[in-house]
Every structure is written in C-alpha cells, then in structure tokens.
C-alpha positions in Angstrom: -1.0 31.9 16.2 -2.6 28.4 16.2 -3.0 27.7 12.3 -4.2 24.0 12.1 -5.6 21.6 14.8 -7.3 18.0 13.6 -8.5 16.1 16.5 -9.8 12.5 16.3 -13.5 12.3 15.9 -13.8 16.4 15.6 -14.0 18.3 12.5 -11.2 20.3 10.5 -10.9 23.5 12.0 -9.0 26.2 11.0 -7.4 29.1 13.1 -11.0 30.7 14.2 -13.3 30.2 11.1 -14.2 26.8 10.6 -16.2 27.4 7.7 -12.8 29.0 5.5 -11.1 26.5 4.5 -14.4 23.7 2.8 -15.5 27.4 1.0 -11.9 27.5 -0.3 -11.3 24.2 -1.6 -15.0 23.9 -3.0 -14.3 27.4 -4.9 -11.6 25.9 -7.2 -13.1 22.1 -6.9 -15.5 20.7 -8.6 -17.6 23.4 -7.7 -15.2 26.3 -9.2 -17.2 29.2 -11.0 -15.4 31.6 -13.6 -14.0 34.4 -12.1 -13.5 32.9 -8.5 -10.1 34.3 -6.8 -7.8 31.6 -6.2 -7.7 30.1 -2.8 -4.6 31.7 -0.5 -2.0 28.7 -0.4 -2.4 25.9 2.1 0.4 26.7 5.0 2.8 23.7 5.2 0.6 21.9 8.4 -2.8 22.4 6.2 -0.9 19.8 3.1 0.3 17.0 4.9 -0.7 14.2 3.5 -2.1 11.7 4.5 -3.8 14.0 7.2 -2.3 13.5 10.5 -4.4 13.2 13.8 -3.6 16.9 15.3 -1.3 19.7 13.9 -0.7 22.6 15.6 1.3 25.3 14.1 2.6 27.8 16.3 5.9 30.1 17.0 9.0 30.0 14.8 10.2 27.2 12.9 13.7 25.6 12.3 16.2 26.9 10.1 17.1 23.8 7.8 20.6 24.7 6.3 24.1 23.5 6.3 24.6 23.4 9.8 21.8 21.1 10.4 22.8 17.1 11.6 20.3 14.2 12.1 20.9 13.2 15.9 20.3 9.7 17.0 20.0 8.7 20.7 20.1 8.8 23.8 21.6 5.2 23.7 23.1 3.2 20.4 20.3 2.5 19.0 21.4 0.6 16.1 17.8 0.4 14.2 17.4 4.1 15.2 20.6 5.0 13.9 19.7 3.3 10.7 16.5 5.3 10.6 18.3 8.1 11.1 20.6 7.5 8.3 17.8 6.8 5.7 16.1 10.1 6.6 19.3 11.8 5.7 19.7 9.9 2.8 16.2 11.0 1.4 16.6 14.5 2.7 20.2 15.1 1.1 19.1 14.6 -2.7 16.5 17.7 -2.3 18.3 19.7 -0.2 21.9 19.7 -1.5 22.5 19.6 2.5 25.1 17.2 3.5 23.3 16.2 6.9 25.7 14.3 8.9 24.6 11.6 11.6 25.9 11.9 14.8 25.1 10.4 17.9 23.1 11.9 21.0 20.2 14.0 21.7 21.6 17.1 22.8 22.2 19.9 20.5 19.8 21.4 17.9 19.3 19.5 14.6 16.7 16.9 13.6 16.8 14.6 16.6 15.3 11.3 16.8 14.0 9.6 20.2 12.1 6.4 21.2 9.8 6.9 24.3 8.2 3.5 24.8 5.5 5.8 26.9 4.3 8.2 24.4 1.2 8.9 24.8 -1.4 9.1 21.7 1.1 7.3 19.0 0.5 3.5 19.6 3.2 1.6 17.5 3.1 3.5 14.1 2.3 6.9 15.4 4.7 9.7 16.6 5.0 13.0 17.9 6.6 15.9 15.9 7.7 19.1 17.8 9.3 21.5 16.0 11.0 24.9 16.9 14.2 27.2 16.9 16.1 24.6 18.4 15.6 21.9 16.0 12.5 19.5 15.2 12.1 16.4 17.3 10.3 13.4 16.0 9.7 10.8 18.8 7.9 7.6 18.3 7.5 4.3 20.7 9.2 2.6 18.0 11.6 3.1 14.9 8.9 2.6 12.7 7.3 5.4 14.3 10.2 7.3 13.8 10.5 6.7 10.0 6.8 7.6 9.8 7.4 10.7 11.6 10.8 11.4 9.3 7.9 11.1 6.0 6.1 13.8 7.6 9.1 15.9 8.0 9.7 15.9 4.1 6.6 16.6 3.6 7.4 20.4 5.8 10.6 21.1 3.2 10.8 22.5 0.6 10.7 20.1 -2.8 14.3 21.5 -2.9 17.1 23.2 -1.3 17.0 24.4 2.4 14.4 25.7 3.8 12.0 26.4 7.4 10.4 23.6 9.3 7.3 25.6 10.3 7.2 25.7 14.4 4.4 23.8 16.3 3.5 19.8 17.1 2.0 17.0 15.2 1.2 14.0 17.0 -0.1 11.4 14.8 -1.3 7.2 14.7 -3.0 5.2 12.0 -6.7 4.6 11.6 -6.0 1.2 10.2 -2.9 -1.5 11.2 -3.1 -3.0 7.4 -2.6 0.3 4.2 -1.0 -2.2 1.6 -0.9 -1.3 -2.2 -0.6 -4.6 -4.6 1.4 -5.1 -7.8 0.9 -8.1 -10.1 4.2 -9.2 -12.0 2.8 -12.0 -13.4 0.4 -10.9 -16.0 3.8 -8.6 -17.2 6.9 -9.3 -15.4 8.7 -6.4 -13.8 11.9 -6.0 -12.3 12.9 -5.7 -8.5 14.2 -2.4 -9.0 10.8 -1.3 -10.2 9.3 -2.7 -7.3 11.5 -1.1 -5.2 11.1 2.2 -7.0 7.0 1.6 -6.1 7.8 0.8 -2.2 9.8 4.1 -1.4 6.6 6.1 -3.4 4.4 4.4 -1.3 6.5 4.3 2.2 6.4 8.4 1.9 2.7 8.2 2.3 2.9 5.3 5.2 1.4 2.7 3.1 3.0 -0.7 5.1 2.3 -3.9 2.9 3.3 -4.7 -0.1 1.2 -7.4 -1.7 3.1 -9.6 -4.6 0.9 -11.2 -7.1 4.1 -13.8 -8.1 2.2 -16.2 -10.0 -1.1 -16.9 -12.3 -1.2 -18.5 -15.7 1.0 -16.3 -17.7 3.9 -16.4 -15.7 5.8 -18.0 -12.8 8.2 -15.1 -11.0 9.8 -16.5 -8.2 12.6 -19.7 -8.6 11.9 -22.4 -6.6 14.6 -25.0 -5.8 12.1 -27.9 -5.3 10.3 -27.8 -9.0 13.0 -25.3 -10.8 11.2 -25.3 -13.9 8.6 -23.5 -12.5 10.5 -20.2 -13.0 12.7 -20.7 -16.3 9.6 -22.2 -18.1 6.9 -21.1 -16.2 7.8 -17.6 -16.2 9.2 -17.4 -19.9 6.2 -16.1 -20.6 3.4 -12.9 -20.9 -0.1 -11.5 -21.7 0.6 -10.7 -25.4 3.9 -13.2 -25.6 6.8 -11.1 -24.3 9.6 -12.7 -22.7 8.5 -12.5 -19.2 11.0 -13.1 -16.8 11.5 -14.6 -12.9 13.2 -13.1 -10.2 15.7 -15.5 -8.4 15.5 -16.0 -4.1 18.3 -13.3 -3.4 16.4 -11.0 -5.7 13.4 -11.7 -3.8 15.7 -11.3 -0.6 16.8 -8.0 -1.5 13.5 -6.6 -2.0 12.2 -8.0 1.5 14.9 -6.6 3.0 14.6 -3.3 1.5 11.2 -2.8 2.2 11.9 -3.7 5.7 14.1 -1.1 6.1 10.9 1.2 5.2 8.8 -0.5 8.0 7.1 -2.1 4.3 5.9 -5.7 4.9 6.0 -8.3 1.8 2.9 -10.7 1.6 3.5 -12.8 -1.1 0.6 -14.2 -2.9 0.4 -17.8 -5.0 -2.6 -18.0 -6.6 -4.4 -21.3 -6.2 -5.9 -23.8 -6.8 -7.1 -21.7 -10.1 -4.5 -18.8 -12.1 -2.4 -22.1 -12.4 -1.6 -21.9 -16.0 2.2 -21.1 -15.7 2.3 -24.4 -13.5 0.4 -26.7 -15.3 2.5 -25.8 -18.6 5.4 -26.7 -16.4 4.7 -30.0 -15.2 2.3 -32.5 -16.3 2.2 -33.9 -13.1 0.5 -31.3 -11.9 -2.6 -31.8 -14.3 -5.2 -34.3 -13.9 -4.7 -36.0 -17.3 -1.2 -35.9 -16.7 -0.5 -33.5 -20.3 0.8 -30.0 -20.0 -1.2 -27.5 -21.4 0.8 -24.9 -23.4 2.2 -21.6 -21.9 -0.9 -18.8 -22.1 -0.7 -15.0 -22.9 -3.9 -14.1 -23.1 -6.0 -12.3 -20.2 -8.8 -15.0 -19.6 -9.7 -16.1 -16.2 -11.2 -19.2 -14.6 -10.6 -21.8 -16.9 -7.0 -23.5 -14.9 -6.9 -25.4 -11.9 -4.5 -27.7 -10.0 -5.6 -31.1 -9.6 -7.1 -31.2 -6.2 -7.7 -35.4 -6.2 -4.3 -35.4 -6.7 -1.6 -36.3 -3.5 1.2 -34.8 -5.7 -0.6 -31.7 -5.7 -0.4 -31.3 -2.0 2.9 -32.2 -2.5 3.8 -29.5 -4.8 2.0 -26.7 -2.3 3.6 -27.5 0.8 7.2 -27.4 -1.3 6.5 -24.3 -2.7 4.7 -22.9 0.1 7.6 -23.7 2.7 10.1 -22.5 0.5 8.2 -19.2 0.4 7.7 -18.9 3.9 11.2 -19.0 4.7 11.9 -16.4 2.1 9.1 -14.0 4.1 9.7 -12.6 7.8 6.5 -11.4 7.2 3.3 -13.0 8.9 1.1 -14.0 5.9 1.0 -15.9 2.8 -1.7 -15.2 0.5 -3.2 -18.5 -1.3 -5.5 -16.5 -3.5 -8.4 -19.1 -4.0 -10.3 -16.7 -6.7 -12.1 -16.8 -9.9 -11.9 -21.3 -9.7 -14.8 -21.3 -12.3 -13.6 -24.8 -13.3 -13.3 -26.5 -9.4 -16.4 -27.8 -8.1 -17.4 -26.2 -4.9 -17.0 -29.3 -3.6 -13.3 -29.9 -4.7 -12.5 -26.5 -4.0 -13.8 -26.3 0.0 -11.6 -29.4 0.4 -8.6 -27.8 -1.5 -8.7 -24.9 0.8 -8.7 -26.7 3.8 -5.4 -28.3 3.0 -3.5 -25.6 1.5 -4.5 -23.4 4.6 -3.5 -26.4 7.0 0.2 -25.9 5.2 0.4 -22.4 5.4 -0.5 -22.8 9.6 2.4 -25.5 9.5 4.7 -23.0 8.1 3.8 -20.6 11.1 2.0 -18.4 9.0 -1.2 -16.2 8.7 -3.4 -16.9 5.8 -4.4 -14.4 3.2 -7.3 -15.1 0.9 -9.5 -13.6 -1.6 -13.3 -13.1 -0.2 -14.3 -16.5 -2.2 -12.7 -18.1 0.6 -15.5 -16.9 2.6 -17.6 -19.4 0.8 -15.8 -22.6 2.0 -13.9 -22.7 5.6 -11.7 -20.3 6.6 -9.1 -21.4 9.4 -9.3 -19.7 12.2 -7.9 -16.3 12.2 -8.0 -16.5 8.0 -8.0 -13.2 7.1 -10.4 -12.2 3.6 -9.8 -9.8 1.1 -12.7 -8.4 -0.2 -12.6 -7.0 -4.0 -16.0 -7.0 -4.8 -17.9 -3.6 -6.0 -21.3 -2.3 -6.0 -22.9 -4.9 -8.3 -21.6 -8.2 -6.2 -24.0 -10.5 -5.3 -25.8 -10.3 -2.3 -24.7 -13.8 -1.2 -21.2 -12.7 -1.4 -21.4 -9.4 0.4 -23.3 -11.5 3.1 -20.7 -14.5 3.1 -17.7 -11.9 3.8 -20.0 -10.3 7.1 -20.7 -13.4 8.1 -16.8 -14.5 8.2 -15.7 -11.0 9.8 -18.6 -12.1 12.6 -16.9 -15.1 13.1 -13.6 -13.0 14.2 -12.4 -13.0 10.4 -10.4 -9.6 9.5 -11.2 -8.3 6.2 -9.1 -6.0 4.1 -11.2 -3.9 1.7 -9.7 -4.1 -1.8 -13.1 -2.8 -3.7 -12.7 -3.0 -7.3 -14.8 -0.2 -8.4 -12.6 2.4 -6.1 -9.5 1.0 -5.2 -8.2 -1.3 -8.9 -5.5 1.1 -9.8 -5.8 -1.0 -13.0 -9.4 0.7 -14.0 -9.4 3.5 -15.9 -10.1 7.3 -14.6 -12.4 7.8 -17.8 -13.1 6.4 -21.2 -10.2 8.1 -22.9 -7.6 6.4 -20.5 -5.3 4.6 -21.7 -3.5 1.5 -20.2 -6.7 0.6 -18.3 -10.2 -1.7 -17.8 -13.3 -0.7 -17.1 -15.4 -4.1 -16.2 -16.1 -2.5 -12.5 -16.4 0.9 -14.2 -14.4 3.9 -14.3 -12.4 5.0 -11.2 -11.8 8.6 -11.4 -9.7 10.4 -8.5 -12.7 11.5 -6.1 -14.2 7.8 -6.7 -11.5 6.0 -5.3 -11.4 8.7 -2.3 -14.4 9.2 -1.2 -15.9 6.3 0.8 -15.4 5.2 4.5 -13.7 1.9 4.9 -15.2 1.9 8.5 -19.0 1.5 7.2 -18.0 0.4 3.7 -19.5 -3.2 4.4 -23.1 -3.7 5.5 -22.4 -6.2 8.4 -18.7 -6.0 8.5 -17.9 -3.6 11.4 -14.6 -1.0 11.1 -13.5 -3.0 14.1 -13.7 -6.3 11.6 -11.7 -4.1 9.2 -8.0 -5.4 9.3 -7.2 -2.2 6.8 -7.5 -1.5 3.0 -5.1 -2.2 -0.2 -5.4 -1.0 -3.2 -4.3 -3.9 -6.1 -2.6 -3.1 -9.7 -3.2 -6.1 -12.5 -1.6 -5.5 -15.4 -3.1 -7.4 -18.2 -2.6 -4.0 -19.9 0.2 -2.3 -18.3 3.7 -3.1 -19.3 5.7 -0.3 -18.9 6.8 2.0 -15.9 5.1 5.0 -17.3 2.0 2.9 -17.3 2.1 2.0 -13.9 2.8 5.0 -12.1 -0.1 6.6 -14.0 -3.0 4.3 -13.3 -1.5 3.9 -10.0 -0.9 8.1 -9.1 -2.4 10.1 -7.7 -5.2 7.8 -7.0 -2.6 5.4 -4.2 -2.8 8.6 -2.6 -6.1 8.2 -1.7 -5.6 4.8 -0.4 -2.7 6.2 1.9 -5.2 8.6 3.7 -8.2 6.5 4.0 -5.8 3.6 5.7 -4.3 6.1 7.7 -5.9 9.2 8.7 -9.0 9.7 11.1 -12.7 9.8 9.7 -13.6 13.2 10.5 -10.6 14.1 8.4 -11.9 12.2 5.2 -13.7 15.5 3.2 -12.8 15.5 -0.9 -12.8 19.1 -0.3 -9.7 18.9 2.0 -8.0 16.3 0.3 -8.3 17.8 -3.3 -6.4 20.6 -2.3 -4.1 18.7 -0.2 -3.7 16.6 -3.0 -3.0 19.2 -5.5 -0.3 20.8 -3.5 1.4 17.5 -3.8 2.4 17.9 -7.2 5.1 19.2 -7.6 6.8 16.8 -5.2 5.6 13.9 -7.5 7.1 15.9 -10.6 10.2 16.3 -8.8 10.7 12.9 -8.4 10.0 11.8 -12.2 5.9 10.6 -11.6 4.0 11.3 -14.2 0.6 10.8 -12.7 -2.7 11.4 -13.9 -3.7 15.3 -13.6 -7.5 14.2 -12.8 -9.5 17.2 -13.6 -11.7 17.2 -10.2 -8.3 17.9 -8.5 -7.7 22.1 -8.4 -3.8 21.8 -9.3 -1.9 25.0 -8.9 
C-alpha cells in the first residue's frame, strides 16, 4: 500500500485522502480542542525531516539486526568507504549492532552506490530504496550518499534494532547554501563544542558552518603574522571571563571534521567595524596610534580599523591570507556591519580593498547586506539579516544587488536569530527584533521572502547564534533547538512541502531522538509533542 508520496511543486498527499493528514496535525496544534482523540502516529516515511522530495512506502522492509553489514562498492571507493564507515559509526551507538564494513555491492545489507547518472538527485540528493534484501542509498556523489545515510537514521529506531520500512525516497535540496552560524567571540567556546553543533546539524543536512572568529570582545583564531592578536585579543569576554583562542591545528581539526560531514566552514572577520579585540592589541592599528582597552560589554558600532591607514591594508591581507589557507572552503566573510563610526565615504573605499584581497586569495566574498550600500565585487555574495521593520532603502539596496547577479543568503533576524528569545519568559535571549517562537521561525518562504530578490537570487538561508547572553552549552542548544530545525527544512525541502501543520508534527516526533542524544531543546508549546 502506497503510504506517503511528496512530489515537487504538488501537495502532501496521503494514501487516498488528502485532506487526513492537515485535519490531524491541526487537531492537536494550535488549533487542539479538549476532548480531541489523539492523531494515529506518523508512519516512519510521514516524520522524516527535513521533508524529502517523494517517499513512497510500499512492501516489506529490512530486518536491521546483527547480521546486517554496511557494503561499499562496486570499486574502492576510498571517500565512499569512508562514508560508509561514518554511517556505521553513528548507527552502532543506537543500535548496539556491530555493523561491519565490507567491500562490494552484492549481498543484502545497507549498500552504498555512486551513479554519476541518477536521475532527480543533482549533487546533494540521492535515491533510497529499501526492501527484504537490504536498503540501497545511491547518490551521484558521496555527499549524496551521507545525506541519504541521515535519512536512514531517521527510519531506525532511536535504539536497538529495528525495520527499515520498504519503499523509495528520492530526494535533492531546494537551496545549495542551509548554513547555521555560531559566534565564539562574544563568549569563546571550544572546538569540541563546535563540533558537537556540526554533527546536530549535519543530521538535518544543514552544509555551512559560519564562524563569527572575531569582534571586539575577543580574538579566536592565532595568527602567526600579528600573534598577539589571539593571546591578548582573545583573553577576553562579554561580562570579563577569560575568553580564550583556538590555535591553527585546532582550527584544522574542526575544518576537517566537518568535511567529513559534507559541512563547509566560512570563516568570518568582522571589519572594518567589531574591531575592538584588535585595536586593544596593537596600537598600530588605531588612527591615533593608542590602544583602546579590552571591552566586555555588548555595544555595537562604536570600533573601527583605521581605513587612511596603509598598515591597515597591511594587517588584512596578513590575516586574510593566513585564513584562506586555513579554509578549503570557497568564501571568506569580511562582515562590513553595524560601521556606525566609518563615514560612508571611508567605508565604500575600505570595502573595495579588503574585497580586492579576498579575490587575490582565490576566494568568494561573504558580506553582511550593508555591503549592498557601497560596491560589491562581482559575484559578492550578501547576507541579508534585516527583519520586518528595516528600512525601505535597505530592503531595496539588497534587490537591487541580487539584480545585478548578487546571491543573497536570508539570515532574517526576526525568524531565523537563534539568539532571540521564543517568549518573554525565556531565558538566555534578546528580543530587539522581537520574539521568535517555533512556528515564527518556520513559517515563511525564503523563495518570495524579499520583494525584488527572486528565489533564483537566493543563494540559500542560515540561521546565526550571537551570544552576548549565552555562555554555556545548555544555553546554546536551547535557543538554537528545535527552532535550527526549521531552518534545515526550509533550506532543504520543496515549497509545496512547507505547511506548520506538517512540520509540527514531524517535528514533535523528533523528540525523542534529540533527548536521546542529551539536547535539551525548547518544548515550544505550538508544537503537539507526544
């Protein structure tokens, strides 16, 4: 029996009653009247999430037990073969299974394929066929494949062995750019934290990872050509905690493991304003040539760099190359917002230069939407984090720079700042774009988000976390969960999927897969958890 199909551009339908499964998720929604039965439980298909382009359910599953091994081939494949490892590795813990990895396609198991010809997948997507015999996940690429493998945990049980339900998924990305942001300057965090956030997020398919490494109360990453930047520059935090830096193998380290999740780094310096942390440690650096002290408070706009300055330039193509040949990625971001104290003037000309470095480097640029009000460089892509109440001017600046062939990634404040709070009584959080609860954040179509800026302008979406306020772990994985969820669907999944109804449930039935691995995210009351 055909349980689930989702088709690109078509509605949810489900077996032969469209209508069921909208009146069940509304009944226990926001929308939920006293008295009202329970929904039946979303079948395995119906909870995947983010919601995949079509799902078909049909015949018997696949036994996953003790017998089952992870097959990688035809061909050594040696990226395959570490895909396939990695998917064993996240499937043992749960399972108590040991999952071996062998070599070769034939026999039953979970077998792993590259078709460079697959139709429907492009170079994310992938094709998931499971029956009897053993599930097949084939992809044009190993990314594919390790997309398809996040799907596959998602059709297992939280623990122990289970039944891979039979039937085909075949799946691709809405968007090429789903990227999440986490800012250790404000408060400094570890690289095992970060890499804690990357496989949460690689589950879900986000791909970028966007590092806020510097603004005026810290410095994070060691640079050998001014190496006070990190000692001094980052002994500091908002509220005067230690701070900390990470050194270049640490940074190395976390690259490389978020390569391994198909998770590209764009690391951001923030310039010429957020330039405290530098300032402090050289005097150089400042016009007057003194060195302002260290800052901790949470203040914007009032640091710059000297832009008349030669040894400025200096200092930005040092740091800048030294970045880029940390970064196998294809963008540095250069920030360029909130330069209340740098005349327009100054700051058009700034921008021009530290873009011209970042080309030399054989990098992409990256820049907050104020770059939009100076010259971008060709092929400058703008990350737009306004909200409902930004200027006009601004909102027109951005469409005018995605009509000149800029892409723009949609970061808006007031529904994708993890750092906002859900409600009044939440605490770590802000609230100067408003409150951001759960169906907020979800419900809005990147594709038509911008007046003037087409979905085909629309590089992809990120959601940012500051942390002004948020110090700890705990804090961070509840302003950020469930609500990166959201951000995971609506970079991913098609537009006719995008329904609060849906997704609430879907969303629900994730819990206890985020208990299970130690999240304690925000139970938002417009979500029906079990």
């Amino acid at each position: 029996m055909r349980v689930l199909r989702r088709t690109l551009g078509a509605l949810l339908v489900l077996g032969a009653a469209p209508a069921f499964l909208t009146a069940c998720t509304t009944a226990r929604g926001d929308d939920a009247r006293p008295g009202d039965d329970p929904p039946p439980a979303l079948a395995p298909f119906e909870r995947l999430l983010p919601a995949p382009v079509a799902a078909d359910a049909a015949g018997p599953g696949y036994a996953f037990g003790p017998g089952t091994v992870v097959r990688t081939g035809p061909g050594p494949d040696e990226e395959v073969r570490r895909v396939g490892e990695l998917l064993a590795e996240q499937l043992r813990g749960p399972s108590g299974l040991p999952l071996p990895v062998v070599d070769g396609a034939q026999g039953d198991g979970i077998r792993l394929r590259i078709d460079e010809e697959a139709e429907g997948v492009g170079d994310e997507g992938y094709r998931l066929e499971s029956g009897p015999g053993g599930v097949t996940l084939t992809a044009r690429t190993p990314a594919g494949l390790f997309h398809a493998g996040q799907t596959l945990r998602q059709l297992l049980p939280v623990s122990g062995p289970g039944t891979v339900p039979g039937g085909t998924i075949t799946d691709a990305p809405r968007f090429a750019y789903r990227g999440a942001m986490v800012d250790i300057a404000r408060h400094f965090f570890t690289v095992d934290q970060v890499k804690r956030y990357v496989d949460q997020l690689a589950q879900y398919k986000v791909n970028t990872l966007h590092l806020h490494l510097t603004d005026d109360q810290g410095w994070r990453l060691a640079i050998d050509s001014w190496p006070r930047l990190a000692p001094y520059g980052g002994g500091s935090e908002v509220g005067g905690g230690p701070g900390g830096h990470w050194t270049k193998d640490e940074y190395r380290e976390l690259v490389a493991y978020a390569g391994e999740r198909y998770v590209d780094v764009v690391p951001e310096i923030d310039m010429p304003g957020h330039m405290n942390a530098a300032l402090a440690s050289y005097a150089e650096l400042n016009c007057d040539g003194k060195a302002p002290p260290r800052y901790t408070g949470t203040k914007v706009g009032f640091s710059s760099l000297c832009v008349g300055k030669e040894r400025t330039y200096e200092f930005i193509d040092e740091v800048l190359g030294e970045l880029a040949e940390l970064t196998p990625g294809r963008y540095l971001h250069i920030g360029g917002d909130e330069a209340h104290v740098t005349p327009a003037a100054d700051y058009a000309a700034f921008m021009d230069r530290a873009q011209a470095v970042v080309g030399r480097y054989g990098k992409t640029v990256v820049a907050w939407h104020q770059l939009a009000q100076a010259r971008p460089a060709q092929g400058a892509v703008l990350q737009y984090w306004g909200h409902d109440k930004t200027s006009a001017a601004d909102k027109a600046a951005v469409a005018a720079a995605a009509k000149a062939g800029h892409p723009v990634i949609l970061s808006p404040a007031d529904r994708l700042y993890l750092d906002m709070k859900y409600e009044a009584a939440t605490k770590p959080g802000l609230a100067w774009a408003g409150y951001v609860p759960v169906r907020r954040a979800y419900s809005w179509d990147p594709g038509a988000y911008l007046a003037g800026v087409p979905e085909s302008a629309v590089l992809g979406v990120e959601a940012p976390l500051w942390t002004e306020n948020v110090s700890t772990r705990a804090e961070w994985e509840l302003m950020a969960f469930p609500r990166v969820l959201g951000l995971a669907e609506l970079g991913w999944s098609p537009r006719s999927s995008l329904d609060w109804a849906s997704y609430g449930r879907r969303l629900a039935a994730q819990a206890p897969r985020l208990d299970a691995q130690g999240i304690a995210f925000f139970r938002a009351p417009e979500v029906p958890w079990q």
